[in-house]
Structures are given as structure tokens and as C-alpha cells.
N, C-alpha and C positions, 0 to 999 in steps of 0.2 A: 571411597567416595569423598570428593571436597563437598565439604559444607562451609556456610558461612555464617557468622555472629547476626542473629536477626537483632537484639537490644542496638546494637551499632547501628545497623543498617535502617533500622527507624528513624535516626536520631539522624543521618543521612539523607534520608528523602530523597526524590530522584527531583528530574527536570523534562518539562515538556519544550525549554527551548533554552540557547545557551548563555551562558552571563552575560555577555555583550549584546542578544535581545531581548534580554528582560529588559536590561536599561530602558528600552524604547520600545517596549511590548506593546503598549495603546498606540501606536503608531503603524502597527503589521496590519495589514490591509487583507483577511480572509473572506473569498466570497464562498465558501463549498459551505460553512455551516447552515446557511441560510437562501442560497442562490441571489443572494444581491451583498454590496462591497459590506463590508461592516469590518471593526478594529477586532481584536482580539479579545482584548478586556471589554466590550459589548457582547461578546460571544454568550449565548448561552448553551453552551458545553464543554467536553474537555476538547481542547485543541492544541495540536500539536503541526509548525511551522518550519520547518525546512526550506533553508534557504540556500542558495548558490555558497554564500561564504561557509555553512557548517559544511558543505558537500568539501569544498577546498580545504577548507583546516583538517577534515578529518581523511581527506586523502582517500575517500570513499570510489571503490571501482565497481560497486555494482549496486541495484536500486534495494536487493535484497539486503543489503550490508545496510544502508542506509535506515531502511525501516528498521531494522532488528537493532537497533540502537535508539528508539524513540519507546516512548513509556506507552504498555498494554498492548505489545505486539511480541509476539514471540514465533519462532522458524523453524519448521522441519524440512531437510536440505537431504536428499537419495548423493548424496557423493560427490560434495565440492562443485565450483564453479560452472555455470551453464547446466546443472542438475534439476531437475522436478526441486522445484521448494512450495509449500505451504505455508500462507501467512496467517497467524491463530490472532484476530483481533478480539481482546478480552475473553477470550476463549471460544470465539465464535467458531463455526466451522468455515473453510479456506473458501468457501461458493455463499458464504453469509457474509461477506463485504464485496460492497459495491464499491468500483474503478470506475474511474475517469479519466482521459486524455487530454487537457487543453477543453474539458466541459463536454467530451463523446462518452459515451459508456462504451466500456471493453469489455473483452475475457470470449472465452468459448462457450456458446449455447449447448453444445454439447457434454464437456467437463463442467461449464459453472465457472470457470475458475481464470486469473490471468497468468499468465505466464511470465512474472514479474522478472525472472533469471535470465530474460532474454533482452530486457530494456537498459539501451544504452547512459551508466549515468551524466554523459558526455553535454548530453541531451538537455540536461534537465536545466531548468531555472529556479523552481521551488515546488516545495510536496506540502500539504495539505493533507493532514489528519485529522479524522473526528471520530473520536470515538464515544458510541451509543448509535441507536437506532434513529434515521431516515428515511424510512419509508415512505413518511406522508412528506416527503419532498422530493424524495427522487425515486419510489417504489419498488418495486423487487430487489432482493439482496441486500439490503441496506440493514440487518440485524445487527451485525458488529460494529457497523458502522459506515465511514465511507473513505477513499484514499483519492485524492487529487491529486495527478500528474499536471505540470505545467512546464512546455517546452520552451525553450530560450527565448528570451525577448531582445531586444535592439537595445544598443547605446548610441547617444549622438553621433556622430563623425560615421568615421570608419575604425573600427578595430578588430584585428583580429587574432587569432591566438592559434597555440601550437602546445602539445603535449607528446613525450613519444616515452617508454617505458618496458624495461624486462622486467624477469621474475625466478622463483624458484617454477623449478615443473617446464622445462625451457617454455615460460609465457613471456609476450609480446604484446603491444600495444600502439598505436600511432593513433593520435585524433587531431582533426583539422576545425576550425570555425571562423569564420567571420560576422561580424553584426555591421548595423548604420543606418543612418538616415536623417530624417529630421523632423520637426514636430507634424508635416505633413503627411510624411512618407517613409517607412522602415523594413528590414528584413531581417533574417538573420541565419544561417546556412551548418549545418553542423555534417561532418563525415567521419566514421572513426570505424577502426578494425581490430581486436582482438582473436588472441591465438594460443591455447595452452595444452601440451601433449599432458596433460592433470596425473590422477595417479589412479590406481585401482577401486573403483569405486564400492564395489561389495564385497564384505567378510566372508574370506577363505572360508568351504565349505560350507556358504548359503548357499539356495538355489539360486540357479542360472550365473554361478562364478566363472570368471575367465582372466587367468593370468597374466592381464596386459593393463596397461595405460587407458584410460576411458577422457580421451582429449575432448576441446571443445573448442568451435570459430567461432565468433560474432562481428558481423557486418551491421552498419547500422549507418541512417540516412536521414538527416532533417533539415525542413525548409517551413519556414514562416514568414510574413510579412503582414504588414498593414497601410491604408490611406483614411488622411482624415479629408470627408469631404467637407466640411463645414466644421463650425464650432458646435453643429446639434447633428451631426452624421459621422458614421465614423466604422473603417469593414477593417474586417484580419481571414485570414487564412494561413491552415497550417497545417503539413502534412509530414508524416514520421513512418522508417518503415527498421524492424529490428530482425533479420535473420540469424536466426541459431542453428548450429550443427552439432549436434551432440550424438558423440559415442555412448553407447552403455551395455551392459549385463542382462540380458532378458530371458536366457532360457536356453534348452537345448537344443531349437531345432538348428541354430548356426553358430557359428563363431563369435560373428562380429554384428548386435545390431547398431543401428543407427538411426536416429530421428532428423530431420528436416524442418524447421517451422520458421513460419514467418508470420510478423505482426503488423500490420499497418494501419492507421489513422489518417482519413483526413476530416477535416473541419473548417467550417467557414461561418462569420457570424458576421450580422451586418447590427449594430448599437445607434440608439435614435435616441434623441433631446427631445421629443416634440414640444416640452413646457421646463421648465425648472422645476416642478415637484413631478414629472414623472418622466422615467426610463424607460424604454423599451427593446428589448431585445431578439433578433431571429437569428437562428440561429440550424444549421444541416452538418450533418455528418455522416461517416461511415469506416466501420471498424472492420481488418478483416484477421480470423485467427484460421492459419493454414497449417496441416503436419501430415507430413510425410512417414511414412516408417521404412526401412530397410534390411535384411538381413544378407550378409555377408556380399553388400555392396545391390544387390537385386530388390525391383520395387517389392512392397507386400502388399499398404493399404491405402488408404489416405483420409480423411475427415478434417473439410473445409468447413467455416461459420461464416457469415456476413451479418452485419448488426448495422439498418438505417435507422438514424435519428432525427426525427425534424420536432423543435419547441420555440415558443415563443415565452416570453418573461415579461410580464409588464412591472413594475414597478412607480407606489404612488406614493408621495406624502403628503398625509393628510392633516397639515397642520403641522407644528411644532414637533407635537407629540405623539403621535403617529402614523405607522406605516402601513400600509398593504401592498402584497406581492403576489400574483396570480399566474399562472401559465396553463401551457397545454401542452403537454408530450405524446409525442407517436414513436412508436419502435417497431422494427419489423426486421425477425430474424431468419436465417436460412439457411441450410444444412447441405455440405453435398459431400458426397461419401464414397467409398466403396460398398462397404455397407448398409443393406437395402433396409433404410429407416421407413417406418409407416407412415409417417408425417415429416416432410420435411421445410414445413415454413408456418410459421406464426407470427400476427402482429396484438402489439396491446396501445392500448390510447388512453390518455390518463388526462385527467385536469386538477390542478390541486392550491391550496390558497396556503396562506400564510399572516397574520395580522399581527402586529408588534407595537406596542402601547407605553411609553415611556412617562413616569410620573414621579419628578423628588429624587428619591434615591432607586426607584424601584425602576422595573422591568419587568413585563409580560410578554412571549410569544405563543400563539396559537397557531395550529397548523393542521390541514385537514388534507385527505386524495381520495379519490375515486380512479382506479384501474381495471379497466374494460382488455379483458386479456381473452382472444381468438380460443384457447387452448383450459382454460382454466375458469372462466366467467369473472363475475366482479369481485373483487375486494378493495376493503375502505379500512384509510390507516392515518391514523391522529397521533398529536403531540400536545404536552402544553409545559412551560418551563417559565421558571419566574424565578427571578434576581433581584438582589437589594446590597448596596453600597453602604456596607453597615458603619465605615466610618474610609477617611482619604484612604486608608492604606491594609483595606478589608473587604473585601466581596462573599457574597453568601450567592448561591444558586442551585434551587431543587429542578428537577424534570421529570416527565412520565411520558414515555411512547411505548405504540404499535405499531410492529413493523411485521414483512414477509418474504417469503422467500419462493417463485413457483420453480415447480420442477423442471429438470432440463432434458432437453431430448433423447441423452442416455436414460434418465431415469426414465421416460414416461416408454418409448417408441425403442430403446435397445434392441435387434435383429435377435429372435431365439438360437441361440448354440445349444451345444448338446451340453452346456455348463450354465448359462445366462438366460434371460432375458427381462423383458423391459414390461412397465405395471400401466397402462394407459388411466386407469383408476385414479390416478394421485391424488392428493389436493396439497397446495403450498400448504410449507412449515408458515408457522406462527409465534408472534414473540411478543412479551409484554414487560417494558426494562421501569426502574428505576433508578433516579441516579441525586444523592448528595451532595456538592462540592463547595470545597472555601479555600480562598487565597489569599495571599497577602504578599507586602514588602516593609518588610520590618531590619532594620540595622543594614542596608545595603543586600538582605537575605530576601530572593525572593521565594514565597513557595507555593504548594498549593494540596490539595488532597480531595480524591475522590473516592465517596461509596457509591458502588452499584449492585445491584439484581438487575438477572435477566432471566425470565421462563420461555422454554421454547418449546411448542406442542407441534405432534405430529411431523414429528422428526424423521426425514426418511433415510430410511437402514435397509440397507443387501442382506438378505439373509436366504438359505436353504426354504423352496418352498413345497410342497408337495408331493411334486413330482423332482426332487430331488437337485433343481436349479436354483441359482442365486438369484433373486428378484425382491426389487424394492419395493418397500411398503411401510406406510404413515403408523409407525408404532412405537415410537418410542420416543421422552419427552427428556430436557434437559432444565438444572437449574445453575446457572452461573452466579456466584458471587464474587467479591473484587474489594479490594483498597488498593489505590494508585496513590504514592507519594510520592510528590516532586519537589525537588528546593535549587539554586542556584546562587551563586555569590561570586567575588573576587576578592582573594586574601594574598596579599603579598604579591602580587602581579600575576597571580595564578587566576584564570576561570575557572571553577570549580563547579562541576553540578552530577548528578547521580538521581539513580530513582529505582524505585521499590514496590514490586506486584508482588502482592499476596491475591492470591486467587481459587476460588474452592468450586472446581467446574464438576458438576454431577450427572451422572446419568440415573435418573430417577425410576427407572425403570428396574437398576437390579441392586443403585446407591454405589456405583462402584465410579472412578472418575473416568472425565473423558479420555481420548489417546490425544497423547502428544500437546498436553497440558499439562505444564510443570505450576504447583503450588507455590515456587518463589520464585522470581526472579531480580536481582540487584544488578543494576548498570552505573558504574561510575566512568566519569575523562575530567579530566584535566590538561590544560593547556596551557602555557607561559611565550613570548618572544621575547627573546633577547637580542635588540637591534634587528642585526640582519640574519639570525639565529631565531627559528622557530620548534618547541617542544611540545609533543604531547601523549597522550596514554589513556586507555581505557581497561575497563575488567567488567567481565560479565559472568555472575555465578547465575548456576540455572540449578533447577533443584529438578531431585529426582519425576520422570514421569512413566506412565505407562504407555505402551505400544501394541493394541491387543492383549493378546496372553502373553506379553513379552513383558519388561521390566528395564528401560532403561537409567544410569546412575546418575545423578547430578555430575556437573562439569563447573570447572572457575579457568575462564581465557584470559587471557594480557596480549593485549596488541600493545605495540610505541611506534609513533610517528616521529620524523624529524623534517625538518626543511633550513636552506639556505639560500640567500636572495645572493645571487651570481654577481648582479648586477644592472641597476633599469628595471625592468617585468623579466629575467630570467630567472627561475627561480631550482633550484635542486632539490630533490625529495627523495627522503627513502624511510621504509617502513618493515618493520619487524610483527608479522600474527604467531597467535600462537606460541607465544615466546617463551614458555613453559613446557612445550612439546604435550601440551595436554592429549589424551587420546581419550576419545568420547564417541558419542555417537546423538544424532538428531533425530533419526530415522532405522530400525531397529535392522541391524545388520548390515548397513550402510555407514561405510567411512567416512570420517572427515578428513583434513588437513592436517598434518602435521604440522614442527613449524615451517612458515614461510617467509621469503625476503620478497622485496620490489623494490627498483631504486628507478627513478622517473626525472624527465627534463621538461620543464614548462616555461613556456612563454605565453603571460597573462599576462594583460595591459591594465592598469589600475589594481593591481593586486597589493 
């Protein structure tokens, strides 16, 4: 087993965003904490900012790479690229954070969960992490927190770019994009295709093993634009669609199965000035989560989701010092199956405020919802968080929310087999967090640290019932604890930043830990240019966790990046994972990667 020096790794701290944005952190523009614009250093949470240039320095090919390299997220991955992965926010469960698209809520009503493995990061412009509970601003799922997707925006003129890329595992890659426009008018067009024959995804002599290559395609499709009609009007739309093909290991009744999925968004928001101290916003959507399944090339099932959105946001300033922010949401989800569900559509209508009070050094946010759910009846979920500027180069900030989680259509309506079925009974999980945090910038260092608790009651758990099937039932309660330390600096022309989750996630019910919740985790990179010469490198120690009754061992990775500027925006890139050949496991009896290469050709304008 790698282990790592935790006295070091304190003294380390990690980073919620990179040297070169810390410089200019009160300047990053976050709307997901709060559902209206605010700086990051106004934030009252832990926030974490991804942006298009960490996506390029770190040479990042997928969204799941990306997240699993930001501080209080960690990843269980069924077997390399285009795989089932699960994203554990602060040790949340993978269906206890809430997603977002460009401001839609995604994922499957059915699983809970999004299918992050399949999102092109071609796509993206910047991710939005918050970590802590949401509920009383964006309501169900919002326990661990919340993740924002935002797809590419415009640049002046016209520009557009080209990327094309092999790999180990014969993997390929081509993506296309253009942007433009002008302060009136803008689009921006993204197309890109991935390809890798991968490698064998499950451990020789687990069940449902098969001695072949478990490849994977992604096709993926994005278009945005906007018009400003006036100096107090102003519309966007934008719609994204990611198809995956994924081979995998499922069992004996055939050789070869196969999965099918596709993910789409679209969205449109129309943004109004009607005064100078208020905003207002409309805003519709529609999310769709489709999957296919296959055995040995023949259909077998399929379970389609649809998710409409429609909300308003009004925003007011009331004076100097403060603010109020109100809306209304409706959602309305829908189920079509092979599988003859008992119910297959539900909607919920929410209204929820928010009030934020600025005085001196200090800071006040209150926040209150009310969710009117078709399927569940009502629940009501508050916050309240306060900050103080303890001195220029010093922030203090406590918090205390509830949040929820209701059940999903597998859980409540599941079809009875002679193995399963589904509990119509439920009631949503429930969550009551706490959270500490203080930051600073001290000697060119910036950093910060967080404690949290989080209690979750009526936890639903599959378990053997009566009559000798798997059926869920609200029994069981979890207690998370946490310290997240982050730091970041520039020493010698090097960015330097890392960070450090200690985390003690419990199942209180027998004291034993969650699955697939490791108690440490350390993430270090480091980056340098030299001229037309760019270098960089990460390591991620993960500490031992359990998986069931299984026991998986801590692991320590080393990726290195490199890049050469050709000349003009041509740029050369290539990259080494893995570089230790580490062999480990994410997911118990499920392979990773060995090591791997990628060498890539890009053409980026302003890069």
C-alpha cells in the first residue's frame, strides 16, 4: 500500500483554484452560490472555479478528470474512460449533488445521478463548484452540494480553433469550434469525436468477466448564442447534446454487452434591466437522460428521463447594503421505459427567497424554500451564513443549512422481479451540515481551510426484505466530517498549489464507513513556461477505502504534462498518466489504467 506523510501534507494544503487565479480571485464572477452574479471572495462558501485556461494547462480530456482534481471530490470509475463513474462530493452520495447545464438541472430521475463520463470537455467554458448543502436555493439533491456546467461563450470577431489527438489503447480524438460576434450579437458552435478500443475492464475471475477490450465512442454537439436587445434586455440560448457507446462486462447471458446513452440540454433565458437596483430573469429548459442496453449487438431495454424547467429570479437592491433575491421554480419529470414503472411522471413547484445584508466588515445571508413535490408533499429547507473581513488579508465565514434529497423512481416505483422491487412508501433523505472556514493571503500564499459536519437521516438503503427481495427503505443515517485545506503560491516561476481532505464519513447505524470513501486524500500540480516551452505535473495519494465487504488499498498517481508553441496559436502537447504504472482499483474488482500516453495538435487563438 502507498501511503503518504500527512505532517508534510498539512503543511501543504491544497487549493480550490490556481496561482495565477488567486491573483485575481475577487474578480471571478460566481453565480451558482447564490443564483445571482457575486465575486468569489463575497462568496459565502467553499467555492471552487474552473475555468477554460486550468481545462487547457492541465490538458484535461474528460469532465470527470477535471472534477477529481478540485478539492472535496473524489471518484469511483467501473473501468477506465467512458465507464459508470461516481462523484463523492465531501462524501456525499453520487444522487446527493445537484447538476446543472448552462442553469438546467440534469441527471436521470430514475438513477439520481449524471452521467458526467459522457460530457464532452471540449464543451466547456467554466465549472462551478460549491461545496455544502443548497437546498433552500435550488432544492432536492443539493446535500453535497452543487456542480455548474457552463458551455462555451463567444469572443469578439471570429475565432475558431481546432484540436486533433491519439493515444495509448489505439484512442483518437478530433474537435472542431468556432465563436463570434459582437457586443449585439454572439454564438458559439462546438463538434468533437472520441474513440478508444480501452482495455479490459474487470478483474480476471470477477463476475461477468470477458477477455476482451471494453472500448468506448463519444460524439458530442454544442451550439449557443445570444442578442442584446437593448441596454436593459438581453436573450441566450443553448443547446448541447453528448452520446456514449460504451462496451462493458455484465454477466453471463452474452458475450458482449453494450450501453447506448445520450444526454441533451437545451436552455433559453431571456435577462431584463427593468430599474438599476433590480434584475430579472426567465428562464426554460429541458434536459434529456436516454440508455439503451444491448447484449451481443441485440436490443434488451431502455429507460428514457425528461426533466422541464421553467423559473423566474428576480433580483433587488435595497439600498447600499442590501440585497434580496426571490424566484419560483417548476419542474416536471418523466419516465419512459421498458420497464412497466407504476408512476411515471411527477412535477414539484418551489418558491424560495434569499436576503443578504452587508455591514462594515461583515456579511449576512439568509435563505429559506418551500417545495410542493406531486409525489412526496411539501418540504421546507433554510440556510443562514455569516462573514466577517477580519483584517485586508483575512476572511472568517460560519454556515448552517438543510437540505434534501426525494426519492427517485427506481427507488419509489422499481417493476417487482423475482430479485427487486421498488418501496412507494419513501420519504426524502434529510440533511443538517455545518461548516467553519478562514482564508487568507499572506507572503504571495494564498490559502484557506474548511471544517464541516454533515447529518443525514433516513437514508435510503436496498436491502433483502421479507419475502426475500432487494427493496429500499429510509433506515439508515450517516454522519460526515471534513477538513479541506487549500493553499497556492508562485515560487521561482513555478505555480504551485495542492490540497488536503481528511474526512471521517460514517454510517451510524453499525459505525462502520461509507463505501467508496477514502479518509485522505492529497492532490498536488505544479506548472512552469518556459517561453515557448510549457511544463507541468500532478500526484494524487488516495487512502485506503472500503467497498462493501471488500477492502480497497490506497493508491499515489503521477501524471506530467508538456506543451510547445509550433508557432502563432499552434500549439504541441503531449502527456504522460500514470507514470508510475501504479495498479489500483476505484471500484472493487474493476480495472484502472495502466500507464498511458496522448500526444495532441491544437490550434487556439489567444492562447
Amino acid at each position: 500500500m502507498n501511503r503518504f506523510n500527512l505532517p508534510a501534507a498539512i503543511l501543504l494544503g491544497s487549493s480550490a483554484v490556481s496561482a495565477v487565479q488567486a491573483e485575481t480571485l475577487s474578480t471571478t464572477i460566481v453565480v451558482t452560490a447564490s443564483r445571482s452574479a457575486e465575486t468569489a471572495d463575497e462568496t459565502l462558501a467553499a467555492v471552487t472555479v474552473l475555468s477554460r485556461e486550468d481545462i487547457e494547462r492541465q490538458q484535461a480530456q474528460s469532465v470527470t478528470e477535471l472534477l477529481g482534481s478540485t478539492p472535496g471530490i473524489t471518484l469511483a470509475n467501473s473501468g477506465g474512460r467512458g465507464k459508470s463513474t461516481s462523484i463523492f462530493l465531501r462524501g456525499s452520495n453520487p444522487d446527493q449533488v445537484l447538476v446543472l447545464i448552462d442553469g438546467i438541472k440534469v441527471g436521470s430521475a430514475t438513477l439520481g445521478t449524471t452521467a458526467f463520463e459522457h460530457l464532452a470537455v471540449d464543451q466547456i467554458e467554466r465549472i462551478e463548484i460549491v461545496r455544502g448543502p443548497r437546498s433552500s436555493l435550488y432544492g432536492s439533491e443539493a446535500i453535497g452540494g452543487v456542480i455548474q456546467i457552463f458551455t462555451r461563450r463567444y469572443a469578439e470577431g471570429f475565432t475558431p480553433r481546432f484540436s486533433t489527438g491519439i493515444g495509448s489503447n489505439d484512442s483518437r480524438d478530433v474537435s472542431l469550434g468556432a465563436s463570434g460576434g459582437t457586443d449585439t450579437g454572439w454564438y458559439n458552435l462546438d463538434i468533437s469525436d472520441f474513440s478508444t478500443e480501452g482495455f479490459n475492464a474487470k478483474e480476471e475471475g470477477s463476475f461477468g468477466y470477458n477477455p476482451d477490450d471494453d472500448g468506448y465512442d463519444n460524439r458530442s454537439w454544442a451550439l449557443s448564442g445570444g442578442y442584446r436587445f437593448s441596454d436593459r434586455a438581453k436573450g441566450r440560448l443553448s443547446w448541447s447534446r453528448n452520446e456514449g457507446d460504451n462496451e462493458y462486462d455484465g454477466g453471463s447471458s452474452f458475450d458482449d454487452y453494450a450501453t447506448q446513452q445520450r444526454l441533451d440540454t437545451l436552455s433559453t433565458a431571456l435577462e431584463l434591466t427593468p430599474r438599476d437596483d433590480w434584475a430579472l430573469t426567465l428562464s426554460l429548459g429541458r434536459s434529456r437522460d436516454e440508455s439503451t442496453q444491448y447484449g451481443d449487438g441485440e436490443y434488451q431495454s431502455h429507460i428514457d428521463t425528461e426533466r422541464d424547467i421553467a423559473s423566474i429570479v428576480s433580483e433587488h437592491q435595497l439600498g447600499g447594503m442590501n440585497q434580496l433575491t426571490w424566484g419560483v421554480d417548476y419542474q416536471q419529470d418523466e419516465v419512459d421505459s421498458s420497464n412497466d414503472y407504476a408512476q411515471t411522471s411527477r412535477d414539484n413547484a418551489a418558491l424560495f427567497g434569499l436576503y443578504q445584508l452587508y455591514f462594515g466588515a461583515q456579511d449576512i445571508a439568509v435563505s429559506l424554500r418551500q417545495d410542493d413535490n406531486e409525489q412526496f408533499g411539501g418540504h421546507t429547507t433554510g440556510s443562514l451564513a455569516w462573514g466577517i473581513q477580519l483584517d485586508s488579508e483575512l476572511r472568517l465565514f460560519a454556515s448552517y443549512g438543510t437540505a434534501f434529497k426525494a426519492p427517485t423512481f427506481n427507488d419509489l416505483y422499481w417493476p417487482e422481479t423475482a430479485f427487486s422491487i421498488g418501496n412507494p412508501d419513501l420519504v426524502p433523505e434529510e440533511s443538517e451540515s455545518f461548516e467553519i472556514g478562514l482564508s487568507g493571503k499572506h507572503a504571495g500564499l494564498h490559502w484557506s481551510a474548511n471544517l464541516y459536519q454533515t447529518e443525514i437521516d433516513n437514508l435510503i438503503a436496498w436491502a433483502l426484505n421479507d419475502d426475500s427481495k432487494y427493496m429500499p427503505t429510509n433506515v439508515a443515517r450517516a454522519r460526515i466530517r471534513g477538513l479541506e485545506l487549500s493553499a497556492a503560491t508562485r515560487l521561482a516561476g513555478w505555480q504551485l498549489q495542492g490540497g488536503l481532505d481528511l474526512m471521517d464519513p460514517k454510517n451510524l447505524e453499525d459505525d462502520s464507513l461509507l463505501s467508496r470513501r477514502p479518509r485522505k486524500v492529497l492532490k498536488l500540480a505544479a506548472d512552469r513556461d518556459f517561453g515557448d516551452w510549457s511544463l507541468g505535473g500532478s500526484l494524487l495519494a488516495v487512502g485506503k477505502r472500503k467497498d462493501s465487504s471488500a477492502h480497497l488499498a490506497g493508491y499515489t498517481r503521477v501524471d506530467l504534462r508538456a506543451g510547445y508553441r509550433l508557432g502563432g496559436d499552434w500549439w504541441l502537447k503531449g502527456r504522460i498518466d500514470n507514470l508510475l504504472d501504479e495498479q489500483y482499483q476505484t471500484v472493487n474488482r474493476y480495472n484502472q489504467p495502466d500507464r498511458e500516453y496522448w500526444l495532441s495538435l491544437h490550434y487556439t487563438p489567444g492562447a
